[in-house]
N, C-alpha and C positions, 0 to 999 in steps of 0.2 A: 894781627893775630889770626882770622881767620885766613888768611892767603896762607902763612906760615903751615895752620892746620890742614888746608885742602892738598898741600905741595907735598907735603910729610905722605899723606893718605893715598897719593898719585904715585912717588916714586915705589912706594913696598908694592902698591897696588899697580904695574902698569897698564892689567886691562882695560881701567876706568879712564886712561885714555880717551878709550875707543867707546866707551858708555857713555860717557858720564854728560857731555855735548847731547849725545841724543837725549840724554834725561831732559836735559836745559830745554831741547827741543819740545820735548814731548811736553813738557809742561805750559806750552803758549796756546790756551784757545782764543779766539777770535770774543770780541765781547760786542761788536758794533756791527752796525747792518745799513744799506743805504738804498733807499725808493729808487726803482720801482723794485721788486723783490727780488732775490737772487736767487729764482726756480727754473725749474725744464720748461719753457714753453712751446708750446706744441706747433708746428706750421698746421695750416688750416690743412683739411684733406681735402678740400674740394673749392681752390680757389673761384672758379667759374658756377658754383652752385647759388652765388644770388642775384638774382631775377632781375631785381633794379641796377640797370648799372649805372644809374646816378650816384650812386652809394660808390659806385667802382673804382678800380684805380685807376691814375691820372697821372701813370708815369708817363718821361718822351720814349714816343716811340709803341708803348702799350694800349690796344684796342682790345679788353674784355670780349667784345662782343664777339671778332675773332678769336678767339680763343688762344688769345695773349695777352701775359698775368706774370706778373713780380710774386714768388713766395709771402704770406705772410705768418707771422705768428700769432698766436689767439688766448688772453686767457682773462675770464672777465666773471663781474657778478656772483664775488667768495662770497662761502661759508665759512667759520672757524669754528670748529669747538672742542670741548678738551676733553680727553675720552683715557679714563686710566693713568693720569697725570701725562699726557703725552698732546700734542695738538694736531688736529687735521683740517685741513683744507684740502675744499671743494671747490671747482670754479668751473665756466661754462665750456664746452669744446673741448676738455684739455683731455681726454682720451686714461682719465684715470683721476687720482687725487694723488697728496703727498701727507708725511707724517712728520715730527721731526719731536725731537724733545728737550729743546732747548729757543726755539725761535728762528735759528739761526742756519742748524745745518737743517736741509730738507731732503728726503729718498720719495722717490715716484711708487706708486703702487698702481697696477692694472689689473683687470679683470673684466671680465665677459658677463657679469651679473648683472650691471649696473645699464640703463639707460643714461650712457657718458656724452653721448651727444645732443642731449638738450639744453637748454636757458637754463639758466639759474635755477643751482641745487640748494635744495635746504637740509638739513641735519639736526638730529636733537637725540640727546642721550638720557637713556629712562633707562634709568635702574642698572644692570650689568651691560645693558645691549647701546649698542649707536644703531640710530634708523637714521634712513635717506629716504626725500622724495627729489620730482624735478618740474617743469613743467609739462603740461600735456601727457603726464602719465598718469595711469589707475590704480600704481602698487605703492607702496609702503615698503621699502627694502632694509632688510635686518641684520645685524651681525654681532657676534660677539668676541670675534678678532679681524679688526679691520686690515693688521695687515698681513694677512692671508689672505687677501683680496675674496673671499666666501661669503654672499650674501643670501640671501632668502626673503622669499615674500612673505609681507607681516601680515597684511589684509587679504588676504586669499579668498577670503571668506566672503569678504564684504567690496568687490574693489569699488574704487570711486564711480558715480554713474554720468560718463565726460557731458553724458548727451542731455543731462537736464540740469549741469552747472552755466554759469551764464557763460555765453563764449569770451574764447580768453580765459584758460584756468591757466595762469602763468606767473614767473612770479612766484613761487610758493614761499611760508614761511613755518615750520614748524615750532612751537614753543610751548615748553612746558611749564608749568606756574610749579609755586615752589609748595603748594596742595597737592601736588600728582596729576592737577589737569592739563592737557593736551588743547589747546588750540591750534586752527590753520588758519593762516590768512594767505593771501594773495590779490593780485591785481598789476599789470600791463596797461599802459596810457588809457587807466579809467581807476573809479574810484576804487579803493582798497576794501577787500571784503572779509567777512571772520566768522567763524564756527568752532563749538567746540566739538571736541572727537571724543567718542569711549576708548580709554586704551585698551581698558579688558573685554571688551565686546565686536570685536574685529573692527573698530577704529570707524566705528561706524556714526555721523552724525548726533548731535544732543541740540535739542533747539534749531531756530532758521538761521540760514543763512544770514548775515547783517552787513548794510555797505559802514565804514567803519571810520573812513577819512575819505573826502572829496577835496581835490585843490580849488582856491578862491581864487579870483582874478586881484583883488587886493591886495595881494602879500607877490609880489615881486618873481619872486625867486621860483617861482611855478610857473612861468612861464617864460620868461627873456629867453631870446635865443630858437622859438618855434616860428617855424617855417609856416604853420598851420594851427588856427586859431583855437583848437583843442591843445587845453593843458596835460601834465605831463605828472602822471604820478603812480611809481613804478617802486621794485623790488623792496618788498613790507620786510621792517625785521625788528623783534621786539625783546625788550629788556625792562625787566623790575628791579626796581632800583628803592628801599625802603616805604615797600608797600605801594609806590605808583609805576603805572606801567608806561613805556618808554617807547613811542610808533615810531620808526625810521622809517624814511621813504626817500624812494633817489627822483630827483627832476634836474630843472635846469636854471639858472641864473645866469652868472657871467659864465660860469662853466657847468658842468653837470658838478651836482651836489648829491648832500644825503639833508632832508628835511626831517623835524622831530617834532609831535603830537603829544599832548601828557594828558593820563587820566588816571581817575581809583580805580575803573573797570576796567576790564582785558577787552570787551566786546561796545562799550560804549561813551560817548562822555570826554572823545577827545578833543582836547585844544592845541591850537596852533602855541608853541613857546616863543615868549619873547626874544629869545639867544636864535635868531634863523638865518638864512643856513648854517645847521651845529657843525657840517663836514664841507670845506669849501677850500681849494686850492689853484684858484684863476690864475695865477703866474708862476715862473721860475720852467724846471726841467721837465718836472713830473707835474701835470695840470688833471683836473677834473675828477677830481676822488671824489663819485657817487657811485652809489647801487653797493650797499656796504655791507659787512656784518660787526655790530659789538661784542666780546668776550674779554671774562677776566682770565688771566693769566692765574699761573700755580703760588704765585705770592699775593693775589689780590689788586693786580693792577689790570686797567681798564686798556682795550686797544681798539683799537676801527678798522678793520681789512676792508679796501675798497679796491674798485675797478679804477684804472688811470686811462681818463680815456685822450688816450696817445700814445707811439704814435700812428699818424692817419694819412702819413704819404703813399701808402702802397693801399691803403682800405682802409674805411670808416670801421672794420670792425677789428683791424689790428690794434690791440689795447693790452693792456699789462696790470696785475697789482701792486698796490701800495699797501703799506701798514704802518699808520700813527699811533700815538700814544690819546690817550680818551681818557675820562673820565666824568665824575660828579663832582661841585663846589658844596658848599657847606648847604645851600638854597636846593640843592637835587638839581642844577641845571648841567645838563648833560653834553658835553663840549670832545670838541676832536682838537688837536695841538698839533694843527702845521705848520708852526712856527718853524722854519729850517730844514721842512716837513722833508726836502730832496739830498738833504745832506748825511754825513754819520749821524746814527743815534748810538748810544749804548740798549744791549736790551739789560735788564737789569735782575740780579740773584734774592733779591729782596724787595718788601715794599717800597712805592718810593711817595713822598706826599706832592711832589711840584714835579709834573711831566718834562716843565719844562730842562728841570737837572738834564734829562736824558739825553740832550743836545751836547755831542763833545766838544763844540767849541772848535773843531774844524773847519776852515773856509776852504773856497773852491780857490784853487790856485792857476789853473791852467788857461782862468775863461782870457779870450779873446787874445788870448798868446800867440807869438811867431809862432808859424807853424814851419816845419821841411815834411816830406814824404819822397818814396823811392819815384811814385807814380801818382799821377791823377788822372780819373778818368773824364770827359767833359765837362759839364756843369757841377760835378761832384767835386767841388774844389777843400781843399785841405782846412780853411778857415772853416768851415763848417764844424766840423770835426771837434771845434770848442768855443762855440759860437751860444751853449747852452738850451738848445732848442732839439727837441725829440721829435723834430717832424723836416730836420734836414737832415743830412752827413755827407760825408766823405768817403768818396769809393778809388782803390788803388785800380789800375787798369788789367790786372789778373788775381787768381788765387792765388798765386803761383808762393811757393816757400821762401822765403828772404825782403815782401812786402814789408817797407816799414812806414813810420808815421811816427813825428818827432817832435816835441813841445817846448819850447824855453821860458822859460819861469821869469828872465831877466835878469834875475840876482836869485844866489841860493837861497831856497826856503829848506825849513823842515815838512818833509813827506812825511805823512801818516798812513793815507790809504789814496787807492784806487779802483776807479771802475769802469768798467772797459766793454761798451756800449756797440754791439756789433752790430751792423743795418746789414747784411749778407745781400749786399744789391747783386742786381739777373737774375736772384736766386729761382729753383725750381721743386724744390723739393714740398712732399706732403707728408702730413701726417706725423709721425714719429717716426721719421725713417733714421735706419741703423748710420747713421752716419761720419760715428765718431763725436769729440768734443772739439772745441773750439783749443787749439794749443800755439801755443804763444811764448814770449819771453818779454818779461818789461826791464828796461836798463835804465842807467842815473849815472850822471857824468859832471862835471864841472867847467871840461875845457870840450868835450867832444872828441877827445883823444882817447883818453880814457874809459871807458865804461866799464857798467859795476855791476850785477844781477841785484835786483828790486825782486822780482817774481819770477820764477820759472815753473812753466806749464807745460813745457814741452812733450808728455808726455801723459796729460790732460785727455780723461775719457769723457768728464762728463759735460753735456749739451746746455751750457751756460750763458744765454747769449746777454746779459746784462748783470757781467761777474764784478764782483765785488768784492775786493782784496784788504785785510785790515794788514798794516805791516808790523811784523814782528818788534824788529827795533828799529825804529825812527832815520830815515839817512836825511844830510842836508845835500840838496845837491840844485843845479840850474836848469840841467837839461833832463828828459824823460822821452824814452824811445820805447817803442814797442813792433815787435820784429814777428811776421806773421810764420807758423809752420808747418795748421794745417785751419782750412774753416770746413766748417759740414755741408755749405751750401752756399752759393755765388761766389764773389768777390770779395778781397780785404775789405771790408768797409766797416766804418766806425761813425755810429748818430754823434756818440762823444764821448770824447779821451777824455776823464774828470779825475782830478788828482787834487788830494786833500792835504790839509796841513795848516801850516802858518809859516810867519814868518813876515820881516823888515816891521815898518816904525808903526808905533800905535796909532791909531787917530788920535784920542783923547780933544775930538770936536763933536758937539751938537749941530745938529741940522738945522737951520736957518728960514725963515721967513715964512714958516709954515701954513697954506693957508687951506680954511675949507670951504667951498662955495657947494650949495645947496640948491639943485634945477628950481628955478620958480614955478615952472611948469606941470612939474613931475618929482615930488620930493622926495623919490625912489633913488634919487640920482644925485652922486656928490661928484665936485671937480676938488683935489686937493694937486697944490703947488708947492715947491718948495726950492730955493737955493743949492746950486751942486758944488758938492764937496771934492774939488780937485784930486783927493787923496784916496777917498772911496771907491769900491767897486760897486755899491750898492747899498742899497735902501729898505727897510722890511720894516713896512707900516702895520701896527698893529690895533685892532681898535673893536667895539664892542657896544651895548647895550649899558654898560655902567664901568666906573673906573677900575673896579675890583676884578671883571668879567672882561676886557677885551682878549676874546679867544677868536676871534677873527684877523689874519690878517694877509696882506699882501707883499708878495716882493719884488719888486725893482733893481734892475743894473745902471744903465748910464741912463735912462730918461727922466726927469726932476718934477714929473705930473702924471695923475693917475685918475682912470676915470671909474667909477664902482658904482655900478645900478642897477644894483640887488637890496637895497635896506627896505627897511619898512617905513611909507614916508608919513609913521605915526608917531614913529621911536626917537627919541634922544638918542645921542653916540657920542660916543666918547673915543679919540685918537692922539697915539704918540708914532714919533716917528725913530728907527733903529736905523743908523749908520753903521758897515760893515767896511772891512778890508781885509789884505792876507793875514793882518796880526791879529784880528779878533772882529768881537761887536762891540759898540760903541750905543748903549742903549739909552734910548731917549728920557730924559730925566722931566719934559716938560708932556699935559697932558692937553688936550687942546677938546673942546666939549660944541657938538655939532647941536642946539635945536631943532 
């Protein structure tokens, strides 16, 4: 009946022809999004500007010290907060912020107001206005339309006095209690410190200064992984959460983290939480989401924007953001959900109660697939390319237009999305240079004969280097190519061609022989084992402080043993294990309980 109705309403009507597709068009927004985030990342402006070239890159053939350098990109240590129902992000180096009003699509804003090139900015919004601070600055910056990029100094009057705060005012964190008071905290690899501010009296101090949290050698996760016997406890950011206040802090574990503090006072009284590290993502593509900021969304749901610290083939300080879904349990324990943390999420149009919904249920399809390419350049071999790891890739041996790079699935899946990972190796470029966008075309074939347009970009201005494609309508296909037509900087190159979806036979198996061994030594430290699943592509062990609570977890591809020496060796834990493939997850039904 309706086909009969739409046919009738075409023939009288022939222009809707020529409409009425684009309506269907115009009707598809994107609802999903995939780590690390899909923003303008800025190349550093000044590759050769740090000192230590131990920190340097360690590409073949590249000596820093001569003053030869691989481009990199930089964007680390968010802010978010939500200013007018609209959300913004701030992050370190990125030569401006972005705004966006939905999560998903992002536009760059620049300005010459802002102290854009320091650490970690902080943000906090009182009343009609958003202020910015950042490190190592004296002003307080002000606005009442951010993107206008128009700011003004809020403390003019009063600025900070650098020279009698302890060295090291870095780190900042601005936050407002939900009394109208103004706090600042701060601190860089030393204890975190806090004061409150007058907002109506040019922001000028109330009370001392007070250190606020100190890391303890005790608890694990403050330290592993230091080169130097000084622990590690950096970028403060705080949340109230039904009357207690909520100290985030980034340090180190297996990988960098975000650590969480709980007290009644803003200024004192805090304890370390049971639930640590609340923010921790040691495996998969996207690793080491610390140095964070917490914000609700315009429905009341919880997120964590963190730094991803990777990748680090070109520079320790080439990093990127992430953003997970967050929240509080019934108990106030305050937890980050990187459960699939690298994969699609949904962002969502309403509340939602279990983060975990937000996971669409997408697997990676592409990992460790035949690969073809037009070219490869030496070491930069094609398997890299989907080999899941942000700190290799694959470089074609030109920019040149007609570069391709080609994936077989093995048997047709259904495609949902893709994201398309450029490394820009030889690059040279700085700064935000005008350089176009990355443009492209992705294709989908069955025999290789054929191809079929998946995405086309060709025509693609904006500067996307870790683009993120939801697809419209679903295609089954086996092969997946992607055909180079312009990049902004070096070489076709790709960290990783990641193509989502499903498809062939279920597991409908549990993981086998599970076991967990506990260091005698060091009760920091678990060895867990288990049986591999011939049918699997991987494993995502999940596990926690109680069986209600495992918001911790790990994931695994083909290895069948995992080693984790971040717990507390005072805590009980509790672990299950999730078996994965192209048709789904396969979630562990048995719970397995560590003393």
């Amino acid at each position: 009946m309706k086909t009969i109705f739409f046919d009738s309403i075409l023939k009288k009507n022939k222009w809707l022809f020529f409409i009425f597709p684009m309506m269907l068009q115009a009707q598809f927004k994107p609802a999903t999004y995939c780590n690390p985030m899909n923003i303008s990342y800025r190349f550093s402006i000044d590759p050769l500007a740090y000192k230590d070239y131990s920190w340097g890159a360690k590409m073949p053939g590249r000596d820093m010290k001569k003053g030869e350098y691989d481009s990199f990109r930089e964007a680390a240590d968010p802010t978010m907060v939500v200013f007018k129902n609209e959300y913004y992000l701030f992050a370190s180096k990125s030569g401006g912020y972005w705004v966006s009003k939905d999560l998903l699509k992002w536009d760059f804003i620049t300005t010459n107001d802002l102290p854009l090139e320091a650490y970690a900015p902080t943000a906090v919004v009182i009343g009609d206005s958003l202020y910015f601070a950042t490190t190592d600055c004296k002003w307080i910056y002000k606005t009442d339309d951010p993107k206008k990029g128009k700011w003004t100094i809020a403390n003019e009057s009063n600025p900070f006095p650098l020279d009698i705060w302890p060295k090291g005012f870095q780190d900042l964190c601005l936050f407002l209690d939900d009394d109208q008071r103004l706090y600042l905290y701060y601190g860089c690899v030393r204890p975190t410190m806090g004061v409150e501010l007058d907002v109506k009296n040019g922001f000028k101090t109330i009370g001392e200064l007070k250190e606020i949290h100190a890391p303890s050698t005790k608890y694990a996760w403050n330290n592993i992984g230091l080169k130097s016997t000084n622990m590690l406890v950096e970028g403060p950011w705080m949340t109230k959460h039904n009357g207690k206040y909520y100290l985030q802090y980034a340090t180190f574990a297996d990988s960098y983290v975000d650590g969480v503090c709980v007290s009644d006072n803003p200024l004192s009284g805090f304890e370390v939480a049971q639930s640590n590290p609340f923010s921790e993502k040691a495996k998969g593509f996207v690793t080491g989401i610390g140095h964070g900021s917490t914000f609700s969304d315009n429905f009341s749901n919880y997120w964590h924007v963190t730094c991803v610290h990777s990748p680090i083939i070109k520079h320790n300080f080439e990093r990127r953001l992430g953003m997970f879904p967050a929240g509080f349990d019934k108990d106030g324990v305050l937890f980050c959900d990187s459960y699939f943390g690298d994969y699609p999420h949904i962002i969502p149009k309403k509340e939602v109660k279990n983060s975990k919904s937000l996971f669409t249920g997408w697997v990676l399809l592409s990992y460790k697939k035949p690969t073809e390419t037009s070219s490869s350049m030496g070491d930069f071999k094609s398997e890299k390319a989907v080999d899941e790891n942000l700190r290799t890739y694959w470089s074609a041996e030109t920019a040149n237009k007609g570069e391709w790079f080609s994936v077989d699935l093995l048997q047709p899946l259904t495609i949902r999305a893709v994201q398309i990972n450029f490394a820009e190796h030889l690059g040279k470029a700085k700064g935000r240079a005008d350089l176009g966008g990355f443009q492209y075309v992705v294709e989908y074939s069955n025999d290789k004969l054929k191809w079929d347009t998946l995405i086309d970009k060709s025509n693609n201005k904006e500067d996307l280097s870790h683009d993120y494609v939801e697809i419209e309508k679903a295609v089954k296909a086996r092969y997946v190519r992607i055909t180079n037509i312009h990049v902004p900087d070096g070489m076709f190159a790709l960290y990783d061609f990641r193509v989502f979806g499903n498809g062939g036979k279920k597991l409908n198996q549990q993981a086998k022989d599970f076991s967990i061994v506990r260091d005698a030594a060091n009760g920091n430290k678990v060895k867990l084992n288990w049986s591999k699943i011939p049918t699997a592509i991987g494993y995502n062990i999940r596990y926690g402080v109680a069986k209600d609570k495992m918001y911790m977890n790990r994931m695994v591809y083909s290895n069948t043993s995992l080693d984790i020496n971040d717990l507390n060796s005072k805590s009980k834990y509790y672990f299950s294990i999730d078996v994965f493939n192209e048709a789904g997850v396969e979630r562990g039904k048995e719970i397995y309980e560590l003393k």
